[in-house]
KELUMGU-682996 format. One record per residue: z, y, x of N, C-alpha, C in turn. Coordinates in steps of 0.05 Angstrom, whole numbers. Layout:
<pts>
      nc3      nc2      nc1     cac3     cac2     cac1      cc3      cc2      cc1
        Z        Y        X        Z        Y        X        Z        Y        X
...
</pts>
This chain:
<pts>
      nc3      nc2      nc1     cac3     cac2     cac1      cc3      cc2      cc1
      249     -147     -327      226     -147     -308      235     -147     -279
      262     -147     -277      268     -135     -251      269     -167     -233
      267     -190     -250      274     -219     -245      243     -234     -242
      216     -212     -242      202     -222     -242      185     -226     -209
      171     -240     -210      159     -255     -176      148     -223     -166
      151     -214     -148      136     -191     -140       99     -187     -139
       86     -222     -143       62     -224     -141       50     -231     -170
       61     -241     -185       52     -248     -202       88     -249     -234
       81     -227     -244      105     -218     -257       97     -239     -286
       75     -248     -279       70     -263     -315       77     -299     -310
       91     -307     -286       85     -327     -278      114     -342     -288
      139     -328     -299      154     -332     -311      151     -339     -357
      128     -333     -359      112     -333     -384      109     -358     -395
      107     -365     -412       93     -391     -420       72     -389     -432
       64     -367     -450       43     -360     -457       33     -338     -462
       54     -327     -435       37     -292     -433       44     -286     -461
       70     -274     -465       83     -264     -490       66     -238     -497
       59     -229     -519       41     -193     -515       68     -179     -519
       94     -186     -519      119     -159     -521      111     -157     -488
      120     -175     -467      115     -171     -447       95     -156     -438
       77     -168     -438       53     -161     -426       43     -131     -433
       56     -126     -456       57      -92     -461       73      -84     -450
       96      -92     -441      117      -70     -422      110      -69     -398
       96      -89     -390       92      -85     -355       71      -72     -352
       47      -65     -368       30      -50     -369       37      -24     -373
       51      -25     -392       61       10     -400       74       18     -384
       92        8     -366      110        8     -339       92       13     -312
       70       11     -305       62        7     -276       58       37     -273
       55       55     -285       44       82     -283       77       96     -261
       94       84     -274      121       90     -258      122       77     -234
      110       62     -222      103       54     -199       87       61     -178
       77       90     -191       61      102     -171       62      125     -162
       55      138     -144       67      162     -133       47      183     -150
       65      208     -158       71      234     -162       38      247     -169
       20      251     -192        8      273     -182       -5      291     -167
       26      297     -162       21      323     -139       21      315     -108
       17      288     -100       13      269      -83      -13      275      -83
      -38      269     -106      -57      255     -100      -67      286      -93
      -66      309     -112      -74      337     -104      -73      345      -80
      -44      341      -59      -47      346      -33      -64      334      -15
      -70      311      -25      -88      288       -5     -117      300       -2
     -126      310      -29     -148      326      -42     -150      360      -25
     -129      363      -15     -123      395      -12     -117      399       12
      -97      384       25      -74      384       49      -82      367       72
     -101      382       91      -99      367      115      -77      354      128
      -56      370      129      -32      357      133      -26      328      129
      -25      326       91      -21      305       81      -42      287       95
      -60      288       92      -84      273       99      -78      256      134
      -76      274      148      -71      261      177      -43      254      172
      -19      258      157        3      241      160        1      214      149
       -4      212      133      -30      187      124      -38      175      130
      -57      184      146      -75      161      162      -53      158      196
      -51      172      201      -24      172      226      -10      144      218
        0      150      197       26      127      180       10       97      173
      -14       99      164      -27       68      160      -31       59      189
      -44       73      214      -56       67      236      -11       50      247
       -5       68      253       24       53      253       35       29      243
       33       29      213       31        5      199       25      -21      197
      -11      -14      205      -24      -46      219      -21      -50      245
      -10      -31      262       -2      -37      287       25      -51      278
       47      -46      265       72      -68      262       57      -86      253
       40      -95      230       33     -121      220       22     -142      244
        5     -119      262       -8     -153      274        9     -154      310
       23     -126      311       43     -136      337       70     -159      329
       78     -153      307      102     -172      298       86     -186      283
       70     -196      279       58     -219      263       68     -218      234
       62     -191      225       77     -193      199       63     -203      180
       58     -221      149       46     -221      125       44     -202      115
        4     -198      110       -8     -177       98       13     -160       69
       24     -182       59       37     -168       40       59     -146       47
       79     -148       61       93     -131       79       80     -106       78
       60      -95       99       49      -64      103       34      -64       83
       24      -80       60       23      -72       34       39      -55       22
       54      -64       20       88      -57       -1       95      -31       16
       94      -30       46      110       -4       62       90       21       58
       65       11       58       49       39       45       55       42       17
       52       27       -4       67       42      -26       91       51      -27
      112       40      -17      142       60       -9      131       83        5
      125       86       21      111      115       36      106      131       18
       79      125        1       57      145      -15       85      160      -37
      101      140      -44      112      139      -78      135      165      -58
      153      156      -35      159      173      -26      153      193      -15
      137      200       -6      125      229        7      118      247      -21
      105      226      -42      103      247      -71      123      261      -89
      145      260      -65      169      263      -84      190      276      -65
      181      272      -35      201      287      -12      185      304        1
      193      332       -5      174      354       26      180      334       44
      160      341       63      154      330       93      151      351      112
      173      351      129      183      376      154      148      370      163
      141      399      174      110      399      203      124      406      208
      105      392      245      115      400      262      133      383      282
      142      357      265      164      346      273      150      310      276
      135      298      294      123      278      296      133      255      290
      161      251      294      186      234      301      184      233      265
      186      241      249      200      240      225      178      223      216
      147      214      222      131      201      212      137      184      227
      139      177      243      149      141      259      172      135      248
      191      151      242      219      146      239      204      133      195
      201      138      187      193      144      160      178      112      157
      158      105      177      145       85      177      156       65      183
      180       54      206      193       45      210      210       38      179
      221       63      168      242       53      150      225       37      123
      206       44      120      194       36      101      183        2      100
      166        5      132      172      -29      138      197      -53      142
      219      -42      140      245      -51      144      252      -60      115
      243      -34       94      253      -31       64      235      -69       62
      210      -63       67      195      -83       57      196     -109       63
      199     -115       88      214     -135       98      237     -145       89
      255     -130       84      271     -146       68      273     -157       32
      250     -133       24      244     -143        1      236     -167       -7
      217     -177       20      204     -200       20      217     -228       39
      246     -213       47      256     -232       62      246     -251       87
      230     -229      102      231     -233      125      241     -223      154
      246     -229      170      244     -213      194      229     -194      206
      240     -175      209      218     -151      224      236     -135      241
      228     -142      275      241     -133      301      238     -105      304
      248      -84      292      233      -57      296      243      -49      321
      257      -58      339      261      -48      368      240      -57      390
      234      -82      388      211      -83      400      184      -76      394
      183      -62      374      154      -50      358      158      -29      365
      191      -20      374      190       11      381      176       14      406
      185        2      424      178       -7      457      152       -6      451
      140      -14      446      114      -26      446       95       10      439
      111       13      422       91       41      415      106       70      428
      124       65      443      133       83      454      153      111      445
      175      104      428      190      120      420      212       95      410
      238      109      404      262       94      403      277      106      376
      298      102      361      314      111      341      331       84      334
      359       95      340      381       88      336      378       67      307
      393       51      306      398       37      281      399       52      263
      427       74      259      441       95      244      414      104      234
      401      122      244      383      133      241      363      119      215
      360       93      223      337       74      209      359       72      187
      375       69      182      396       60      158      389       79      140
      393       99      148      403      130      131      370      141      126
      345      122      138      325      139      126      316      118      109
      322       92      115      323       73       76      340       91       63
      361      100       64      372      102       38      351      128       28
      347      143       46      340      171       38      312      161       14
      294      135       27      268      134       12      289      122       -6
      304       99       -7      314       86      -30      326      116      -55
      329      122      -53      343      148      -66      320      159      -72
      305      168      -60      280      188      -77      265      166      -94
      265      133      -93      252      117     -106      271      104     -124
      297      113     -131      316      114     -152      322       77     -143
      316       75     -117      320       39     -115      312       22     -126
      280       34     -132      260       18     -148      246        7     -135
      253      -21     -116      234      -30      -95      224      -59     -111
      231      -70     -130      209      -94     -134      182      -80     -159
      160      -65     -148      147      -44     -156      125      -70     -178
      115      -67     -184       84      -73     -191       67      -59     -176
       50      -80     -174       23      -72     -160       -1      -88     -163
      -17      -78     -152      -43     -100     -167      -42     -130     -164
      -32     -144     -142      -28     -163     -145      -18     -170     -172
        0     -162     -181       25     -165     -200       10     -176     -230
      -24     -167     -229      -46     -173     -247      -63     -198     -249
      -67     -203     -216      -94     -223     -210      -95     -246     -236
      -75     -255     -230      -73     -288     -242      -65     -278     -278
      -64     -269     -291      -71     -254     -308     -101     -236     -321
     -110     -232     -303     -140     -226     -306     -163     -252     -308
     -145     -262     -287     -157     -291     -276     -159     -310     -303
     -140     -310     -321     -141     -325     -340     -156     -314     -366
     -168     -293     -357     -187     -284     -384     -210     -294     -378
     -215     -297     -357     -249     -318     -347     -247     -347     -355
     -226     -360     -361     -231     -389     -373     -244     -405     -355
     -245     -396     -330     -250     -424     -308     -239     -450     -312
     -250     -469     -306     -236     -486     -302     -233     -511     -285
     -255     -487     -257     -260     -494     -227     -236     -487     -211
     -207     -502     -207     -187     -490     -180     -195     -490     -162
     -220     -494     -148     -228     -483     -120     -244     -457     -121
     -259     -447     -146     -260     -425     -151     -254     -409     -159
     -227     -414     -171     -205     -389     -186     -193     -383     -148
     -191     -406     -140     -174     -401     -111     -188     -381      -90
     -204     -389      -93     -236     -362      -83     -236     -336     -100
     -237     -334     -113     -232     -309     -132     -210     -301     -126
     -191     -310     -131     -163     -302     -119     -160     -290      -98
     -168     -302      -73     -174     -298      -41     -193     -272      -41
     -198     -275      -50     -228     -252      -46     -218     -222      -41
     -206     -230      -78     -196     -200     -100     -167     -193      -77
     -161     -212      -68     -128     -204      -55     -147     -188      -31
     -159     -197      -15     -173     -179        5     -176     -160        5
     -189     -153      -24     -193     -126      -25     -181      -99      -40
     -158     -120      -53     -134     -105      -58     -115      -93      -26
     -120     -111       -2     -102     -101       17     -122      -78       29
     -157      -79       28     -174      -61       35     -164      -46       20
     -162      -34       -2     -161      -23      -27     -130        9      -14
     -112      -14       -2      -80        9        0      -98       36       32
     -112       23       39     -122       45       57     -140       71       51
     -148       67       17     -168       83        3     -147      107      -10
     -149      135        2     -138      149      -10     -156      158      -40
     -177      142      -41     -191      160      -72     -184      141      -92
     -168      122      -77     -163       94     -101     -131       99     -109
     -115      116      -91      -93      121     -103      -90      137     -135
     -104      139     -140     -108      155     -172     -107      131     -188
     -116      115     -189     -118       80     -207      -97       66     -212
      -94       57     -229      -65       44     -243      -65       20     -218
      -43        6     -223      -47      -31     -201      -67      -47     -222
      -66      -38     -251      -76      -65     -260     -107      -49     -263
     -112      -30     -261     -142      -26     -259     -152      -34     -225
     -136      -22     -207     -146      -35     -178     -154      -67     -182
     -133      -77     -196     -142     -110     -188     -161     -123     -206
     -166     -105     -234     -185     -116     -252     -210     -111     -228
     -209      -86     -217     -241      -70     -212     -241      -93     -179
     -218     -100     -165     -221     -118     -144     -235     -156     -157
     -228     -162     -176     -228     -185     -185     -270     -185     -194
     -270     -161     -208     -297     -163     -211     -311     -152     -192
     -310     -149     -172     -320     -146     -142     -330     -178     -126
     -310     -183     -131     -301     -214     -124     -322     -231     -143
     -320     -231     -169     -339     -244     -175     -375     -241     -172
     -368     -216     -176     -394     -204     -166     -411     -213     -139
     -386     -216     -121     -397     -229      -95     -404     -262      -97
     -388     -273     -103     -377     -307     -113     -398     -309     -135
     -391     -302     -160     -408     -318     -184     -420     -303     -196
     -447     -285     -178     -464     -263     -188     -472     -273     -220
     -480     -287     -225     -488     -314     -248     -472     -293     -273
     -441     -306     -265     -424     -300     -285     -408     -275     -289
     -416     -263     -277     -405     -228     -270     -402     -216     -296
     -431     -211     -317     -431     -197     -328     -410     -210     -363
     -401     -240     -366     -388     -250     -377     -358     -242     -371
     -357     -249     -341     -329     -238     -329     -324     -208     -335
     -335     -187     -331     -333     -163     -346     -330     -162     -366
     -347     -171     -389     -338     -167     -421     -312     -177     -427
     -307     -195     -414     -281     -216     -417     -250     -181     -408
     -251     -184     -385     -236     -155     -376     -237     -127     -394
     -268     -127     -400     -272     -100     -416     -263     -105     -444
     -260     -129     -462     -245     -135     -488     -218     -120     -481
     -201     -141     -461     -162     -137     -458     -161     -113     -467
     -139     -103     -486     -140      -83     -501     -115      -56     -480
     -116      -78     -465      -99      -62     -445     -107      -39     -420
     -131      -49     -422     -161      -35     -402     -170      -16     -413
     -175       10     -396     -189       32     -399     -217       27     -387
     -235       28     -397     -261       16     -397     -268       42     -368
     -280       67     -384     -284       92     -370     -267       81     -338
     -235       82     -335     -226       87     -315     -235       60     -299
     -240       43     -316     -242       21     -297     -274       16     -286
     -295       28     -294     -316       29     -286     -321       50     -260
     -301       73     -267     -300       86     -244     -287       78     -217
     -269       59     -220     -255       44     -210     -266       39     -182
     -284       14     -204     -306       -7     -193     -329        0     -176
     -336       27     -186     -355       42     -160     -340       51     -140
     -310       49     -138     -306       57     -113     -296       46     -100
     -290       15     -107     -288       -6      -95     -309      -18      -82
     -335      -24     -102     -359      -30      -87     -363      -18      -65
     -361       13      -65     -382       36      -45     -355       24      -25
     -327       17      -31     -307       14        0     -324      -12        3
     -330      -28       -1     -332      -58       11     -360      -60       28
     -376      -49        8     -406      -39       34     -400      -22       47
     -381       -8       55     -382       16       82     -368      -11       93
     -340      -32       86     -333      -40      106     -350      -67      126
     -371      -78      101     -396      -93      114     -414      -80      135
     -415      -52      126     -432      -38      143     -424      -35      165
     -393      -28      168     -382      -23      198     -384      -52      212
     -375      -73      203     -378      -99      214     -399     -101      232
     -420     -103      214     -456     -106      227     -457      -80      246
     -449      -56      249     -460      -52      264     -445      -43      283
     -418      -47      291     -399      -57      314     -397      -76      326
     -397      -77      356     -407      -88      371     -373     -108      368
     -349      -94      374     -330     -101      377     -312      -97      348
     -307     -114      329     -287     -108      306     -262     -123      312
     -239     -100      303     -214     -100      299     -205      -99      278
     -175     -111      272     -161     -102      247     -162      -74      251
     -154      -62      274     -153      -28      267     -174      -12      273
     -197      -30      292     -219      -13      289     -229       -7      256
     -227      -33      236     -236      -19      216     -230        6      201
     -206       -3      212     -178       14      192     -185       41      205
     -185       50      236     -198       76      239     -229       82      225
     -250       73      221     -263       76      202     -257       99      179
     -235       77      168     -227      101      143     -199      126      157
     -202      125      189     -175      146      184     -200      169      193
     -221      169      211     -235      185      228     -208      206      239
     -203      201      258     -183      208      265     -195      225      291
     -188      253      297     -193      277      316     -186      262      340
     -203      275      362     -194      264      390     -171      290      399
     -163      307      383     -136      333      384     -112      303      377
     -119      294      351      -97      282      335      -89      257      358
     -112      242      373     -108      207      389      -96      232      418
      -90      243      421      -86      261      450      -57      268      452
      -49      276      424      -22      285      416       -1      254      419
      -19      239      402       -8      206      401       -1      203      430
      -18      204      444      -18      197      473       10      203      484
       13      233      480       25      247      495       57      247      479
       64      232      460       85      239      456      104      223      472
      128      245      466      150      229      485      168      214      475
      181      194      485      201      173      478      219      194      469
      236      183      437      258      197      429      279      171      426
      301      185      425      329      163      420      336      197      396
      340      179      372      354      189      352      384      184      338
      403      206      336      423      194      338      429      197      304
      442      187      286      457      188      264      440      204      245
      446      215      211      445      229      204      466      245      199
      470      268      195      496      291      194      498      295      156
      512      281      145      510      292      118      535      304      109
      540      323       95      557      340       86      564      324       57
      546      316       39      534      304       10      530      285       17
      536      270      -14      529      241      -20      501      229       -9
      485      254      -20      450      249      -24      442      246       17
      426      232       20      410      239       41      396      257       51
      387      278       61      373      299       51      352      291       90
      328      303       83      305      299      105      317      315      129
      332      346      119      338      359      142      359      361      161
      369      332      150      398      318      171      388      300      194
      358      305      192      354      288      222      347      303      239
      367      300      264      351      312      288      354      300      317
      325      297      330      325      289      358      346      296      370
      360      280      396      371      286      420      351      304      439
      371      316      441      359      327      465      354      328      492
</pts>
Protein backbone atom coordinates (compact mmCIF):
# COMPACT_ATOMS: atom_id res chain seq x y z
CA UNK A 1 0.00 0.00 0.00
CA UNK A 2 2.86 2.13 0.61
CA UNK A 3 3.19 2.32 -3.59
CA UNK A 4 -0.18 3.54 -3.74
CA UNK A 5 -1.29 7.31 -5.38
CA UNK A 6 -1.85 9.37 -2.19
CA UNK A 7 -5.38 10.39 -3.80
CA UNK A 8 -6.77 7.64 -5.01
CA UNK A 9 -5.05 4.23 -3.48
CA UNK A 10 -7.61 1.96 -5.76
CA UNK A 11 -6.36 3.52 -8.96
CA UNK A 12 -3.52 0.91 -9.24
CA UNK A 13 -6.60 -1.93 -9.23
CA UNK A 14 -8.06 -3.39 -12.12
CA UNK A 15 -10.97 -4.42 -10.58
CA UNK A 16 -10.90 -3.16 -7.14
CA UNK A 17 -9.54 -6.59 -5.78
CA UNK A 18 -11.86 -7.17 -2.23
CA UNK A 19 -8.21 -8.58 -0.55
CA UNK A 20 -7.34 -4.97 -1.16
CA UNK A 21 -10.00 -3.10 -0.64
CA UNK A 22 -10.31 -4.82 2.81
CA UNK A 23 -6.85 -3.83 3.89
CA UNK A 24 -7.05 -0.25 3.15
CA UNK A 25 -10.23 -0.02 4.95
CA UNK A 26 -9.17 -1.96 7.92
CA UNK A 27 -5.94 0.26 7.82
CA UNK A 28 -7.32 3.94 7.79
CA UNK A 29 -8.26 3.90 11.51
CA UNK A 30 -4.17 3.92 11.88
CA UNK A 31 -4.21 7.02 10.11
CA UNK A 32 -5.77 8.96 12.51
CA UNK A 33 -4.93 10.72 15.50
CA UNK A 34 -5.12 9.25 19.09
CA UNK A 35 -8.43 9.26 21.05
CA UNK A 36 -7.13 11.10 23.54
CA UNK A 37 -6.72 13.88 20.88
CA UNK A 38 -10.31 14.11 20.19
CA UNK A 39 -11.14 14.17 24.29
CA UNK A 40 -8.84 17.15 24.71
CA UNK A 41 -10.39 19.13 21.82
CA UNK A 42 -13.80 18.21 23.77
CA UNK A 43 -12.16 19.29 27.21
CA UNK A 44 -8.88 21.49 26.65
CA UNK A 45 -9.11 24.99 25.77
CA UNK A 46 -5.67 24.88 25.28
CA UNK A 47 -5.92 22.21 22.68
CA UNK A 48 -8.70 24.03 21.09
CA UNK A 49 -6.93 27.55 20.46
CA UNK A 50 -3.65 25.68 19.46
CA UNK A 51 -5.74 24.41 16.74
CA UNK A 52 -7.36 26.90 15.48
CA UNK A 53 -3.99 29.19 16.00
CA UNK A 54 -2.28 26.29 13.72
CA UNK A 55 -5.13 26.09 10.78
CA UNK A 56 -5.39 30.17 10.78
CA UNK A 57 -1.35 29.78 10.05
CA UNK A 58 -1.82 27.11 7.66
CA UNK A 59 -4.14 28.86 5.10
CA UNK A 60 -2.11 31.81 5.54
CA UNK A 61 1.07 29.51 3.96
CA UNK A 62 -1.46 28.07 1.31
CA UNK A 63 -2.61 31.29 -0.26
CA UNK A 64 0.75 33.54 0.60
CA UNK A 65 2.99 30.82 -1.23
CA UNK A 66 0.35 29.78 -3.60
CA UNK A 67 0.33 26.41 -2.27
CA UNK A 68 -2.26 23.38 -3.66
CA UNK A 69 -5.18 22.87 -1.42
CA UNK A 70 -3.90 19.40 -1.01
CA UNK A 71 -0.63 20.44 0.84
CA UNK A 72 -2.39 22.26 4.17
CA UNK A 73 -4.62 19.32 3.79
CA UNK A 74 -2.01 16.73 4.55
CA UNK A 75 -0.04 19.42 7.16
CA UNK A 76 -3.17 19.49 9.36
CA UNK A 77 -3.40 15.84 9.48
CA UNK A 78 0.45 15.55 10.36
CA UNK A 79 -0.36 18.15 13.14
CA UNK A 80 -3.69 16.48 14.62
CA UNK A 81 -1.94 12.67 14.32
CA UNK A 82 1.07 14.46 16.00
CA UNK A 83 -0.04 16.55 18.81
CA UNK A 84 -2.24 13.14 19.75
CA UNK A 85 0.71 11.55 20.53
CA UNK A 86 3.31 14.50 21.68
CA UNK A 87 2.62 16.72 25.04
CA UNK A 88 2.63 20.21 23.84
CA UNK A 89 4.91 22.71 26.13
CA UNK A 90 2.18 26.14 27.32
CA UNK A 91 3.29 28.87 27.38
CA UNK A 92 5.78 28.70 24.66
CA UNK A 93 4.12 30.40 21.27
CA UNK A 94 7.19 29.68 19.01
CA UNK A 95 6.74 25.85 19.34
CA UNK A 96 3.25 26.23 17.38
CA UNK A 97 4.77 28.22 14.40
CA UNK A 98 7.83 26.25 14.60
CA UNK A 99 5.40 22.86 14.55
CA UNK A 100 3.36 24.39 11.59
CA UNK A 101 6.10 25.25 9.60
CA UNK A 102 7.56 21.65 9.96
CA UNK A 103 4.54 20.03 9.12
CA UNK A 104 4.04 22.10 5.89
CA UNK A 105 7.58 21.36 4.79
CA UNK A 106 6.82 17.40 5.77
CA UNK A 107 3.92 17.91 3.20
CA UNK A 108 5.43 19.61 0.61
CA UNK A 109 7.71 17.32 0.00
CA UNK A 110 5.44 14.49 0.17
CA UNK A 111 3.75 16.01 -2.65
CA UNK A 112 6.86 17.27 -4.30
CA UNK A 113 6.61 20.64 -4.33
CA UNK A 114 8.22 23.73 -3.36
CA UNK A 115 7.43 25.57 -0.24
CA UNK A 116 9.69 28.90 0.67
CA UNK A 117 9.28 28.78 4.47
CA UNK A 118 11.67 31.80 4.89
CA UNK A 119 9.71 34.09 3.16
CA UNK A 120 6.41 32.91 4.84
CA UNK A 121 8.48 33.46 7.89
CA UNK A 122 9.01 37.27 6.97
CA UNK A 123 5.77 37.68 6.06
CA UNK A 124 4.23 36.57 9.40
CA UNK A 125 6.83 37.80 11.48
CA UNK A 126 9.07 35.35 13.34
CA UNK A 127 12.26 33.44 12.00
CA UNK A 128 13.86 29.75 12.85
CA UNK A 129 16.96 28.51 11.67
CA UNK A 130 16.94 25.63 9.12
CA UNK A 131 18.47 23.25 11.98
CA UNK A 132 15.66 23.92 13.92
CA UNK A 133 12.99 23.07 10.97
CA UNK A 134 15.06 19.80 10.28
CA UNK A 135 15.02 18.39 13.77
CA UNK A 136 11.22 19.32 14.24
CA UNK A 137 10.39 16.94 10.97
CA UNK A 138 12.14 14.41 12.40
CA UNK A 139 10.63 14.85 15.86
CA UNK A 140 6.84 14.70 14.01
CA UNK A 141 8.40 12.00 11.63
CA UNK A 142 9.27 9.83 14.70
CA UNK A 143 6.12 10.27 16.74
CA UNK A 144 4.31 9.26 13.19
CA UNK A 145 6.72 6.15 13.04
CA UNK A 146 7.40 7.83 9.26
CA UNK A 147 4.02 7.15 8.27
CA UNK A 148 3.57 10.10 5.83
CA UNK A 149 1.75 8.57 2.66
CA UNK A 150 -1.49 8.45 5.18
CA UNK A 151 -5.03 7.71 3.73
CA UNK A 152 -7.48 10.09 3.82
CA UNK A 153 -10.77 10.69 2.46
CA UNK A 154 -9.74 11.53 -0.73
CA UNK A 155 -8.00 8.12 -0.81
CA UNK A 156 -12.10 6.96 -1.21
CA UNK A 157 -13.85 9.38 -3.67
CA UNK A 158 -13.35 7.58 -6.95
CA UNK A 159 -14.21 4.38 -5.22
CA UNK A 160 -17.49 5.49 -3.81
CA UNK A 161 -17.86 7.17 -7.07
CA UNK A 162 -18.04 3.86 -8.79
CA UNK A 163 -20.90 2.44 -6.70
CA UNK A 164 -23.30 5.15 -8.38
CA UNK A 165 -22.86 3.64 -11.93
CA UNK A 166 -22.84 7.02 -13.68
CA UNK A 167 -22.08 7.11 -16.81
CA UNK A 168 -22.11 11.05 -17.20
CA UNK A 169 -17.97 12.19 -17.01
CA UNK A 170 -19.05 15.68 -16.65
CA UNK A 171 -20.98 14.69 -13.77
CA UNK A 172 -18.87 12.21 -11.96
CA UNK A 173 -16.29 15.34 -12.55
CA UNK A 174 -18.81 17.58 -10.60
CA UNK A 175 -19.36 15.15 -7.97
CA UNK A 176 -15.84 14.76 -7.61
CA UNK A 177 -15.23 18.67 -7.43
CA UNK A 178 -17.87 19.23 -5.10
CA UNK A 179 -17.11 16.15 -2.53
CA UNK A 180 -13.18 17.31 -2.73
CA UNK A 181 -14.45 20.85 -1.48
CA UNK A 182 -15.86 19.72 1.16
CA UNK A 183 -13.49 17.25 2.23
CA UNK A 184 -10.86 20.35 2.40
CA UNK A 185 -14.01 22.27 4.39
CA UNK A 186 -14.30 19.13 6.30
CA UNK A 187 -10.04 19.25 7.88
CA UNK A 188 -11.20 22.59 9.70
CA UNK A 189 -14.15 20.65 11.62
CA UNK A 190 -12.88 19.60 14.92
CA UNK A 191 -16.35 17.40 15.48
CA UNK A 192 -15.45 15.65 12.18
CA UNK A 193 -12.10 14.49 13.48
CA UNK A 194 -13.88 11.41 15.22
CA UNK A 195 -14.84 9.90 11.46
CA UNK A 196 -12.89 7.40 9.66
CA UNK A 197 -11.41 9.16 5.89
CA UNK A 198 -13.68 6.76 4.20
CA UNK A 199 -16.78 7.77 6.20
CA UNK A 200 -15.79 11.69 5.74
CA UNK A 201 -15.80 11.15 1.95
CA UNK A 202 -18.77 8.73 1.68
CA UNK A 203 -20.86 11.48 4.00
CA UNK A 204 -18.92 14.41 1.57
CA UNK A 205 -19.88 12.54 -1.77
CA UNK A 206 -23.53 12.36 -0.61
CA UNK A 207 -23.64 16.00 0.24
CA UNK A 208 -22.49 16.54 -3.16
CA UNK A 209 -25.07 14.66 -4.68
CA UNK A 210 -27.55 15.90 -2.65
CA UNK A 211 -26.65 19.38 -3.92
CA UNK A 212 -25.99 18.21 -7.83
CA UNK A 213 -28.50 15.28 -8.34
CA UNK A 214 -31.24 15.89 -5.57
CA UNK A 215 -33.27 13.35 -8.09
CA UNK A 216 -30.76 10.65 -7.46
CA UNK A 217 -29.60 11.10 -3.82
CA UNK A 218 -31.69 8.70 -2.26
CA UNK A 219 -30.38 5.75 -4.96
CA UNK A 220 -26.82 7.18 -4.36
CA UNK A 221 -27.28 6.43 -0.61
CA UNK A 222 -28.62 2.89 -0.82
CA UNK A 223 -25.82 2.24 -3.28
CA UNK A 224 -23.05 3.55 -0.25
CA UNK A 225 -25.34 2.18 2.53
CA UNK A 226 -25.11 -1.66 0.77
CA UNK A 227 -20.73 -1.47 0.66
CA UNK A 228 -20.28 -3.83 3.34
CA UNK A 229 -17.48 -1.75 4.38
CA UNK A 230 -19.80 1.21 5.74
CA UNK A 231 -21.10 1.74 9.09
CA UNK A 232 -24.52 2.92 8.33
CA UNK A 233 -25.19 4.55 12.11
CA UNK A 234 -21.64 6.32 11.87
CA UNK A 235 -22.15 7.44 8.55
CA UNK A 236 -25.50 9.03 9.00
CA UNK A 237 -24.10 10.82 11.81
CA UNK A 238 -21.45 11.75 9.69
CA UNK A 239 -23.69 13.35 7.16
CA UNK A 240 -25.52 15.61 9.62
CA UNK A 241 -22.46 17.13 10.38
CA UNK A 242 -21.35 17.76 7.23
CA UNK A 243 -24.68 19.17 6.04
CA UNK A 244 -25.12 21.54 9.33
CA UNK A 245 -20.89 22.58 8.23
CA UNK A 246 -21.93 23.47 4.59
CA UNK A 247 -25.13 25.64 5.58
CA UNK A 248 -23.28 27.58 8.33
CA UNK A 249 -20.56 28.02 5.51
CA UNK A 250 -23.50 29.35 2.89
CA UNK A 251 -24.77 31.23 5.65
CA UNK A 252 -21.59 33.12 6.34
CA UNK A 253 -21.15 33.83 2.56
CA UNK A 254 -24.69 35.59 2.25
CA UNK A 255 -24.32 37.43 4.92
CA UNK A 256 -20.66 38.90 4.64
CA UNK A 257 -20.22 41.76 3.12
CA UNK A 258 -16.47 40.90 2.42
CA UNK A 259 -15.48 36.89 2.07
CA UNK A 260 -12.08 35.47 2.46
CA UNK A 261 -10.28 32.23 2.34
CA UNK A 262 -9.63 33.07 6.05
CA UNK A 263 -12.41 35.08 6.80
CA UNK A 264 -14.34 31.86 6.53
CA UNK A 265 -11.91 29.84 8.13
CA UNK A 266 -12.15 32.38 11.27
CA UNK A 267 -15.77 31.56 11.26
CA UNK A 268 -14.91 28.20 12.50
CA UNK A 269 -11.84 29.44 14.77
CA UNK A 270 -14.01 32.39 16.70
CA UNK A 271 -10.98 33.41 17.85
CA UNK A 272 -10.67 35.99 21.27
CA UNK A 273 -9.65 39.51 20.63
CA UNK A 274 -6.96 38.40 24.05
CA UNK A 275 -5.84 35.50 21.50
CA UNK A 276 -5.59 38.21 17.78
CA UNK A 277 -3.60 40.79 20.44
CA UNK A 278 -1.07 38.24 21.65
CA UNK A 279 -0.61 37.31 17.68
CA UNK A 280 -0.06 40.94 17.23
CA UNK A 281 2.32 41.34 19.72
CA UNK A 282 4.65 38.59 19.29
CA UNK A 283 8.17 39.04 18.79
CA UNK A 284 10.48 37.97 15.98
CA UNK A 285 12.50 34.76 17.15
CA UNK A 286 15.72 33.29 15.44
CA UNK A 287 15.93 29.67 16.74
CA UNK A 288 19.02 27.98 16.96
CA UNK A 289 19.55 23.96 16.66
CA UNK A 290 18.15 21.25 18.71
CA UNK A 291 20.44 20.01 21.78
CA UNK A 292 20.01 16.20 21.82
CA UNK A 293 21.78 13.99 24.21
CA UNK A 294 19.55 10.68 22.45
CA UNK A 295 18.87 9.33 19.27
CA UNK A 296 15.04 10.28 19.73
CA UNK A 297 14.09 13.97 19.21
CA UNK A 298 12.46 15.02 22.24
CA UNK A 299 10.00 18.58 22.26
CA UNK A 300 12.15 19.86 25.23
CA UNK A 301 15.41 20.39 23.18
CA UNK A 302 14.05 23.44 21.67
CA UNK A 303 14.88 26.65 22.90
CA UNK A 304 14.66 30.39 21.71
CA UNK A 305 17.80 32.67 21.54
CA UNK A 306 17.90 35.00 23.63
Amino acid sequence: MEYFDLEDPFTTLKQHQFDTISTIFSSESNHMPCLNYLQCLKTSDFHVSFRQEALSLVFQAQYCCNLDPYTPYLAVTYMDRFISKQEIPQGNPWVLRLLVIACISLAAKMKDIHFCYSNFQREEGFIFDASAIQRMELLVLDALNWRMRIITPFSFICFFISLFELKDPPLIQALKDRATHIIFQAGNETNLLEFKPSTIAASALLMASHELLPLQFPSFKASILCCEFVNEEKLLICFNAVMEMVINEMYTISTSSTVTPISVLDCHCNKSETEMSEKKGIKRHKLIGFCSESKRVKMSHIQPCG
